[in-house]
C-alpha positions as CSV (number, residue, x, y, z in Angstrom):
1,X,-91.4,141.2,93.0
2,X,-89.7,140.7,89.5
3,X,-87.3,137.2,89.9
4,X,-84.2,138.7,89.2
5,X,-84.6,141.5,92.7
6,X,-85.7,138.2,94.4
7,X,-82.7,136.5,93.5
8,X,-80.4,139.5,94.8
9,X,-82.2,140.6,97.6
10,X,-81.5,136.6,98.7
11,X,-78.2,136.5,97.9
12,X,-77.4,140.5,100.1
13,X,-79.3,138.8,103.3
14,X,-77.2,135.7,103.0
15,X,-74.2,137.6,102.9
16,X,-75.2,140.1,105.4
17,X,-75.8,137.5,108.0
18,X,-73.0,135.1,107.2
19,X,-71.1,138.4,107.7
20,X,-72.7,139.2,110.7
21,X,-72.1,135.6,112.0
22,X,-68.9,135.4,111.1
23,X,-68.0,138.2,114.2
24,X,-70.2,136.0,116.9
25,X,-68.1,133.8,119.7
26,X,-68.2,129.7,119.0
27,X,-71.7,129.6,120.1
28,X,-74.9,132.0,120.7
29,X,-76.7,131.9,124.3
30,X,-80.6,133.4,123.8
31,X,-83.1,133.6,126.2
32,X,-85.7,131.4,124.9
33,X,-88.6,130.9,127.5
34,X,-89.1,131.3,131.2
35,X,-89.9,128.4,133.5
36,X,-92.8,127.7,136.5
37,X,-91.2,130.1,138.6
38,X,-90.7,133.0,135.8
39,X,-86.9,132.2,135.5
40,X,-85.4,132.5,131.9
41,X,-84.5,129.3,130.1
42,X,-81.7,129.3,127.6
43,X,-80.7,127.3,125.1
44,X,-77.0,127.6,123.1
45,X,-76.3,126.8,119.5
46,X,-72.8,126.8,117.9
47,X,-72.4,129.2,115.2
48,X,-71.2,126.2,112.7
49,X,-74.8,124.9,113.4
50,X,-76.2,128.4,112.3
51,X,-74.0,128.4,109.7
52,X,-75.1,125.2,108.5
53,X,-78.5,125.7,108.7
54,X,-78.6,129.0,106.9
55,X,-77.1,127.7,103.8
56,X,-78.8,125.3,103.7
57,X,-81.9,127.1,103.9
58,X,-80.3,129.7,100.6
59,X,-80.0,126.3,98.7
60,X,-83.3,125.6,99.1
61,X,-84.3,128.8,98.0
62,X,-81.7,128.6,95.5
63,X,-83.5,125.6,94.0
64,X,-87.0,126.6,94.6
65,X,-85.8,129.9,91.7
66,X,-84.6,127.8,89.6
67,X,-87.7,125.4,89.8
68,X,-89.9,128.8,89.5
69,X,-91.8,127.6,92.6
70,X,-93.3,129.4,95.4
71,X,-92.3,129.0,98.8
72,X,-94.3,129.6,102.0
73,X,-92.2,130.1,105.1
74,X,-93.2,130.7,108.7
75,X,-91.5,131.0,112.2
């Protein structure tokens, strides 16, 4: 993908999901494993902590563009 349509494709998800965060409650519940007995196990984050993360995450990427480098990413 040219640089340039990486650069804006970047910068419409960040704003799409800062967006879409910005209408969650103070904190996000998620179902994220089941214990022994096959009850779910949930964990809670506050948004500020998503928030936080994600941009952080965009400056990374942010410098990576400007260093021309390549980044590998994997969940």
């Amino acid at each position: 993908m040219p640089e340039r349509l990486v650069g804006e494709v970047v910068d419409a998800a960040r704003n799409l999901i800062m967006e879409a965060l910005s209408a969650l409650p103070t904190s996000v519940r998620f179902c994220c494993g089941w214990d022994g007995d096959k009850n779910e196990l949930f964990c809670e984050i506050a948004r500020d902590a998503i928030v936080k993360a994600l941009l952080e995450l965009a400056a990374f990427l942010d410098e990576a563009k400007l260093l021309k480098a390549g980044v590998y990413c994997q969940l």
